[in-house]
C-alpha positions as CSV (number, residue, x, y, z in Angstrom):
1,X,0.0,0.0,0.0
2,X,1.5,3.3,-0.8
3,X,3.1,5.5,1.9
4,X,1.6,8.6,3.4
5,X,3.2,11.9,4.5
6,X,5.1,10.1,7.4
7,X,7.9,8.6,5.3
8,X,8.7,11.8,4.2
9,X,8.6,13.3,7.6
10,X,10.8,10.5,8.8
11,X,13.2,10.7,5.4
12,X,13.9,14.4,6.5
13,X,14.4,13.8,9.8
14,X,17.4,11.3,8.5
15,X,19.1,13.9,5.9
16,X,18.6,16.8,8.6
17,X,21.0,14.1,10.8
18,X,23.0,13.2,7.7
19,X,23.4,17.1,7.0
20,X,24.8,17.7,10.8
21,X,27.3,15.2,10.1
22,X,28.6,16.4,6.7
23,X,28.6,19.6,8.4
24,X,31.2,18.0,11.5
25,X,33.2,16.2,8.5
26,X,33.7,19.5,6.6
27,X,35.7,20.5,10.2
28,X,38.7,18.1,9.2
29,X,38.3,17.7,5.6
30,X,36.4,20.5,3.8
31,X,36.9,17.8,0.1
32,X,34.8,15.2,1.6
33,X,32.6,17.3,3.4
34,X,31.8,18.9,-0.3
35,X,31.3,15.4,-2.2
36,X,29.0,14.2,1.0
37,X,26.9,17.8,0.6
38,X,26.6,17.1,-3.6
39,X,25.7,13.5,-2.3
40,X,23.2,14.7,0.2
41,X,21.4,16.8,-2.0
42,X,20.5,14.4,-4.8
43,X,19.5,12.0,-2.0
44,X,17.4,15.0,-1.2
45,X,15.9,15.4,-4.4
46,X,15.2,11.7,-5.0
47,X,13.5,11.4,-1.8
48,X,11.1,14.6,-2.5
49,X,10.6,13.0,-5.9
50,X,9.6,9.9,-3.9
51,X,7.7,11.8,-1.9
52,X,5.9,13.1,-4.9
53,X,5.0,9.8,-6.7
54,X,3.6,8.3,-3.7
55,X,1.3,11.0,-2.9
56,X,0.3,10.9,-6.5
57,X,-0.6,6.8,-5.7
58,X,-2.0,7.3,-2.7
59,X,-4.5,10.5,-4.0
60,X,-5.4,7.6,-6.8
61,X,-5.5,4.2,-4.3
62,X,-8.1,6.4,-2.6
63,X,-9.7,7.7,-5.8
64,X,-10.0,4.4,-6.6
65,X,-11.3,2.9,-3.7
66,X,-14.1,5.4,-3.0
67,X,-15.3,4.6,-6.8
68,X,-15.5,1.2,-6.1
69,X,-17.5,1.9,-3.0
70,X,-19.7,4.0,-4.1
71,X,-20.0,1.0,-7.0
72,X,-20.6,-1.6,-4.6
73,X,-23.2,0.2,-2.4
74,X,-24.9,1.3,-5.4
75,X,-25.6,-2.3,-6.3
76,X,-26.0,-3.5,-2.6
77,X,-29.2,-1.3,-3.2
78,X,-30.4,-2.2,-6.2
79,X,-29.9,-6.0,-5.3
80,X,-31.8,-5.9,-2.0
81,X,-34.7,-7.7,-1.5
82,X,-36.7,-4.1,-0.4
83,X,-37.5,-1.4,-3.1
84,X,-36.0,1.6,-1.7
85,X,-37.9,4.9,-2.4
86,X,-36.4,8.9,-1.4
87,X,-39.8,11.3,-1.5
88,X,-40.1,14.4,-0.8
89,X,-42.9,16.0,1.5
90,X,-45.3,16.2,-1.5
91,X,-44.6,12.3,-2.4
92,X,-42.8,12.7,-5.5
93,X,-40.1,10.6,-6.2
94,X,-36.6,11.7,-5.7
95,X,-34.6,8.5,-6.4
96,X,-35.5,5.3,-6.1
97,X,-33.3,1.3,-6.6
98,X,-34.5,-1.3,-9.4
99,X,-36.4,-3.1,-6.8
100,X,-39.7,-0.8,-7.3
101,X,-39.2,-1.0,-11.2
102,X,-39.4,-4.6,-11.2
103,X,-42.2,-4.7,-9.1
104,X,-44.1,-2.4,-10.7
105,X,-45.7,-2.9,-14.8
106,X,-45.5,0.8,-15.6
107,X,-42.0,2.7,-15.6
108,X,-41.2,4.8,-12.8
109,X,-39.6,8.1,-13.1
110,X,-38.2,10.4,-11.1
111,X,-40.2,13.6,-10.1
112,X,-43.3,11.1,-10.3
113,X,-46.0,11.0,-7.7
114,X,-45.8,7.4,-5.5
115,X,-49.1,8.4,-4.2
116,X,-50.2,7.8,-8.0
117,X,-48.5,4.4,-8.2
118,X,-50.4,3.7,-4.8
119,X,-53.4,5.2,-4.1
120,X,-53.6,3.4,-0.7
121,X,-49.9,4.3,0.7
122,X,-50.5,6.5,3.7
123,X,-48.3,9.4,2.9
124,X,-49.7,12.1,5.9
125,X,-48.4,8.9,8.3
126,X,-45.4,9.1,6.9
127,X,-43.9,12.0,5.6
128,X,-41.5,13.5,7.6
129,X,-41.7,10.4,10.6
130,X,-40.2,7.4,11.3
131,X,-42.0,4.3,11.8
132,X,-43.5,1.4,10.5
133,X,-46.7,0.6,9.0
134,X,-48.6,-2.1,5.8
135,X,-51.1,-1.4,3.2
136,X,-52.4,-3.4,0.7
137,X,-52.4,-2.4,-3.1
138,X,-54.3,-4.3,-5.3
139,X,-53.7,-8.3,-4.7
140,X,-50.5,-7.2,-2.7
141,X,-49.4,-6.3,0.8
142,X,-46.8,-4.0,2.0
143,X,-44.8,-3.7,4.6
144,X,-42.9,-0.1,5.0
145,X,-40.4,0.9,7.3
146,X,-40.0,5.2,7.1
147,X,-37.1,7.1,8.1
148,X,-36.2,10.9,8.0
149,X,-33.5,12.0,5.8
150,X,-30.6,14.2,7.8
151,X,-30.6,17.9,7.2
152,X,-33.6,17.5,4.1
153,X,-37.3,17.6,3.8
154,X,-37.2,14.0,2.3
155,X,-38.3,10.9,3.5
156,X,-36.8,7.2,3.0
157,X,-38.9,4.6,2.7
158,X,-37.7,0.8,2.9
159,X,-40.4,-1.4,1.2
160,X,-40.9,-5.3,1.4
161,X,-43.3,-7.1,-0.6
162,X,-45.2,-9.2,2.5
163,X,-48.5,-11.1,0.6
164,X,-47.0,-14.5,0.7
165,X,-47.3,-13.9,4.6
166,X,-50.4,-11.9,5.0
167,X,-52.3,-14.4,2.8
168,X,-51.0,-17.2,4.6
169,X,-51.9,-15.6,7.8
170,X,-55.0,-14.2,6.6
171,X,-55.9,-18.4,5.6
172,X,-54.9,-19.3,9.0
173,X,-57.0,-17.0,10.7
174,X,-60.2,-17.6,8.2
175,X,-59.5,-21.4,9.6
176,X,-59.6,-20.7,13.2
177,X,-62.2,-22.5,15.4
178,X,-65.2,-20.9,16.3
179,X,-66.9,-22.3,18.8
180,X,-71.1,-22.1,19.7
181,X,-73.5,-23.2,22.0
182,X,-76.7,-22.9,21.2
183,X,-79.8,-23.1,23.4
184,X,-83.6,-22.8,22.7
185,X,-83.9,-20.1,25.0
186,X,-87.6,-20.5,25.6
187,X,-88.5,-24.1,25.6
188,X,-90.9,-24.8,28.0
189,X,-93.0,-22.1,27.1
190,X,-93.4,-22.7,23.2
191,X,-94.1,-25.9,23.9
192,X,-96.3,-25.8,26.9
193,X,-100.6,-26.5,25.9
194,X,-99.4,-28.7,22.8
195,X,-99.6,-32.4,22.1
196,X,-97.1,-34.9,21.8
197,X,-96.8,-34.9,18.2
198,X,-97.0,-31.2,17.6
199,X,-94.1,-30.7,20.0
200,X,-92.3,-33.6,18.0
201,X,-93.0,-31.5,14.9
202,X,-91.6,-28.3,16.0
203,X,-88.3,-29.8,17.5
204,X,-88.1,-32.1,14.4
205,X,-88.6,-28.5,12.1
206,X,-85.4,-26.8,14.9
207,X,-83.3,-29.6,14.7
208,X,-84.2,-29.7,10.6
209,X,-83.1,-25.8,10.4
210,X,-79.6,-25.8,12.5
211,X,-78.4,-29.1,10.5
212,X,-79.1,-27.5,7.5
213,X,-77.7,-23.8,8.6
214,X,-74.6,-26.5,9.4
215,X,-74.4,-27.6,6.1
216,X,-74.0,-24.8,5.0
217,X,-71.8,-23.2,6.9
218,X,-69.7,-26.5,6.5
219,X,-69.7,-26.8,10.0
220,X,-70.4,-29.5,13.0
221,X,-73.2,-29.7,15.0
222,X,-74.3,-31.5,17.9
223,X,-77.0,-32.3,20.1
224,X,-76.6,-32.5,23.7
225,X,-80.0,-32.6,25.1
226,X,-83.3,-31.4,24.2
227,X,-83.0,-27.6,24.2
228,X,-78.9,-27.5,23.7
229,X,-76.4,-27.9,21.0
230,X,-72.8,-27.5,20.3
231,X,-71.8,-25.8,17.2
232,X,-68.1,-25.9,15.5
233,X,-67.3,-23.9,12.7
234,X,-64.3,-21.7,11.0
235,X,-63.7,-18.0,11.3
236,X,-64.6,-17.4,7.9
237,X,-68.1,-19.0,8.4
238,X,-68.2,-16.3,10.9
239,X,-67.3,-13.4,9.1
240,X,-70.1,-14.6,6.9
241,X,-72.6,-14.9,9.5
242,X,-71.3,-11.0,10.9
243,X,-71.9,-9.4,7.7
244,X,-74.0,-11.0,5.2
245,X,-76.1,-13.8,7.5
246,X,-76.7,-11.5,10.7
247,X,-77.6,-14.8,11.9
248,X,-80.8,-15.2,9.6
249,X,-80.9,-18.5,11.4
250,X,-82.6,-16.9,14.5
251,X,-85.4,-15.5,12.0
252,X,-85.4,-18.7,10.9
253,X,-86.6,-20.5,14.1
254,X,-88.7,-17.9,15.2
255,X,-90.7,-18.2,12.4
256,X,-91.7,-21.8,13.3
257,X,-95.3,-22.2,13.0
258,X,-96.4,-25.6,14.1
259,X,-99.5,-24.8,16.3
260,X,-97.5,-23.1,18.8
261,X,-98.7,-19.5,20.2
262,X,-95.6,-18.4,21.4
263,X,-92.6,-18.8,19.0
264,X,-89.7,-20.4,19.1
265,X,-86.2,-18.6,19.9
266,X,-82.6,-19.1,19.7
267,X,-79.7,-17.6,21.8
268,X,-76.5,-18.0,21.0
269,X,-72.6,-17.8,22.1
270,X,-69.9,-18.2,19.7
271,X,-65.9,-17.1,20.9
272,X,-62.8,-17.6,18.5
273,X,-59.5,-16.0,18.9
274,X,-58.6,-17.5,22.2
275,X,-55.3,-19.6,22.7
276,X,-57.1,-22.7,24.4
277,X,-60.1,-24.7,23.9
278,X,-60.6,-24.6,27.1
279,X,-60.7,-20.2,26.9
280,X,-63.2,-20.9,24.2
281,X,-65.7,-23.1,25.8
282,X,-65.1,-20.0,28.8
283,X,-66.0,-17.3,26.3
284,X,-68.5,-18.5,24.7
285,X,-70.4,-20.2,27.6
286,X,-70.3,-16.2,28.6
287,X,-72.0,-15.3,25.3
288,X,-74.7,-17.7,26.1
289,X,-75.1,-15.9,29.2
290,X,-74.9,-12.0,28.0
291,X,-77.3,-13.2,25.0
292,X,-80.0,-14.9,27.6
293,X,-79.7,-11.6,30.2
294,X,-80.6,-9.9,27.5
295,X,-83.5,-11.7,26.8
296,X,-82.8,-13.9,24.3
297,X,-83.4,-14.4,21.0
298,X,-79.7,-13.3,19.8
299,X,-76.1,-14.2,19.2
300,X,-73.7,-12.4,21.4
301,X,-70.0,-12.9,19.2
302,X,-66.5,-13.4,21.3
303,X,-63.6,-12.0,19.6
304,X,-60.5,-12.1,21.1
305,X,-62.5,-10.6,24.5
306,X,-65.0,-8.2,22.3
307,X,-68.3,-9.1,22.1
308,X,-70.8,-8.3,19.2
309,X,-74.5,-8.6,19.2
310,X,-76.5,-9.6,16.3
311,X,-80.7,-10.3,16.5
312,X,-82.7,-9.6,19.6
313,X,-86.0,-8.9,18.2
314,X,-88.7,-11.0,20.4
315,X,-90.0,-9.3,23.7
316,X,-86.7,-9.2,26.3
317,X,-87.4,-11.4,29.2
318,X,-84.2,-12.2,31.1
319,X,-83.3,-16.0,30.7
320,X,-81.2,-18.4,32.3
321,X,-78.2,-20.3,30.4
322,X,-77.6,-24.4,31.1
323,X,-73.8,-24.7,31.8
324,X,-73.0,-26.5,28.6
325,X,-69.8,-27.7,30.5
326,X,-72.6,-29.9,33.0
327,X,-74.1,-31.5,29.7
328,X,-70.7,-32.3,28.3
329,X,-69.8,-34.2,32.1
C-alpha cells in the first residue's frame, strides 16, 4: 500500500541528521565534506521525488477505492430484496433502486408521484416520521419501514413485498375455530298447551333448520339434550354470519309455525380467537349468558375478549343459560 506523509517526515528527519554530520566532516576535511553535501542533496531530491509519486498513488489508491465503494453500495441497493424509495414531503419521487421498477408494470420516473403508483400508501403517516406501517395495493401487501433524511425535507422509505405472509396468515385466521352453544332459550313455554306430536314436529322442524344452517356453513353440530347444542365452525363461516347472514338463522326459528302461540327462539354464544379450547368453551359459555340476560333471541360474538351482538328482536325477558360444561360431564 502506498506511503503517506510520514515517510517523508521520517526521510527528512534522516538527511537533517546526515546534513549535521557532513557539516562536523567538513571540520577536518572540507573535500569530503563537499562530495558528501553534492551526495546529500541528490539524496534530497530523490527522496522529494519519492515523496511526490507516492502522494500521487496514494490520491489515486483512494480515488480508486471510494469509486469502487460507491460501485458496490450502489448495487447492494439495487440487489436488495426491499424497493427503496427517497420522496419528498409532497410524495414525489426523488430516487429510487430497481427493486420498485421490477415490481411495478409501468416505468417509474423520477419527479413522479408514489401516491399515484399507490393510491392506498399513507403518505400524511409518513412524511416527515419514522415508523413502520402495511397497506395493501391491489392483490398485494406491504410492509414499510420510514425514516427521515438528515438535514432534508425527504423521506426514505424501505419497502418489502409481505403477501405470501399476510395471505397465509390471513388463511390461518379464516381457519380458526369458532366455537357455539346454542340453546332454545324459551323451551318450556313454546311448547307448553301442545300435544305430543305437535311438539315432535316443531323440535323435528329446529333440529331440521340448524343441521341445515350447518351444512351450509360446512360446520359440525351436535345435540346434547333437548333444548342445547354444540356448534363448531371456521372464522370465515363467521365473518359470513357478521356481515352478510346476521344470523338469519334466528329469524329462521322464530318463524316456526307448528301450532304453537308463542314462538320459538334461539340464543347464542360463539368465541374464537382465544389460545385454548378450554378459553373458548369459557367465552363462549359467557356469550350464552350475555345473550340470555338480554333476553334472548340473539347471538352475542366473542372476539378475542369483544363481544358483538346480532338479532334480539322478540320481547326481552331475562333468561337463564344451562352450563354447557354440565351436559358435556
Amino acid at each position: 500500500m502506498p506511503q503517506g506523509p510520514s515517510f517523508w517526515f521520517d526521510t527528512r528527519i534522516y538527511l537533517a541528521v546526515t546534513a549535521a554530520l557532513v557539516l562536523l566532516i567538513s571540520y577536518y576535511n572540507p573535500y569530503a565534506a563537499a562530495l558528501g553535501a553534492v551526495l546529500l542533496y541528490v539524496l534530497y531530491l530523490y527522496g522529494r521525488e519519492r515523496y511526490t509519486v507516492r502522494q500521487r498513488e496514494v490520491k489515486t489508491y483512494l480515488e480508486t477505492m471510494g469509486r469502487c465503494v460507491d460501485t458496490a453500495a450502489a448495487q447492494v441497493f439495487n440487489k436488495l430484496p426491499l424497493a427503496i424509495v427517497i420522496i419528498d414531503d409532497q410524495g414525489l419521487i426523488h430516487w429510487r433502486n430497481n427493486v420498485l421498477v421490477e415490481w411495478l408494470t409501468e416505468p417509474v420516473e423520477l419527479g413522479q408521484s408514489l401516491v399515484k403508483i399507490w393510491p392506498t400508501l399513507p403518505l400524511d403517516k409518513i412524511v416527515g416520521k419514522e415508523g413502520q406501517t402495511k397497506f395493501a395495493a391491489g392483490a398485494r401487501y406491504y410492509e414499510i419501514i420510514y425514516r427521515v433524511a438528515e438535514e432534508t425535507e425527504l423521506t426514505v422509505l424501505y419497502l418489502s413485498d409481505v403477501t405470501e405472509f399476510e395471505v397465509d396468515k390471513e388463511a390461518s385466521s379464516r381457519s380458526q375455530t369458532v366455537l357455539a352453544y346454542i340453546q332454545i332459550d324459551n323451551y318450556s313455554d313454546a311448547l307448553t298447551g301442545l300435544t305430543e306430536s305437535q311438539r315432535t314436529a316443531i323440535l323435528g322442524e329446529v333440529n331440521r333448520m340448524l343441521a341445515e344452517w350447518m351444512t351450509e356453513l360446512d360446520g359440525h353440530l351436535k345435540k346434547y339434550n333437548e333444548d342445547t347444542y354444540i356448534a363448531i365452525v371456521t372464522r370465515y363461516a363467521l365473518e359470513h354470519l357478521m356481515t352478510g347472514d346476521k344470523f338469519e338463522i334466528l329469524d329462521r326459528i322464530r318463524g316456526i309455525q307448528a301450532g304453537n302461540k308463542i314462538p320459538v327462539t334461539l340464543s347464542i354464544g360463539a368465541a374464537t380467537g382465544e389460545n385454548s379450547m378450554a378459553e373458548l368453551g369459557q367465552r363462549a359459555q359467557s356469550g350464552l349468558d350475555l345473550a340470555l340476560s338480554r333476553g334472548g333471541d340473539q347471538t352475542a360474538v366473542n372476539i378475542s375478549g369483544k363481544v358483538h351482538f346480532f338479532g334480539g328482536k322478540a320481547k326481552a325477558v331475562e333468561k337463564k343459560a344451562i352450563p354447557v360444561r354440565t351436559l358435556i360431564a
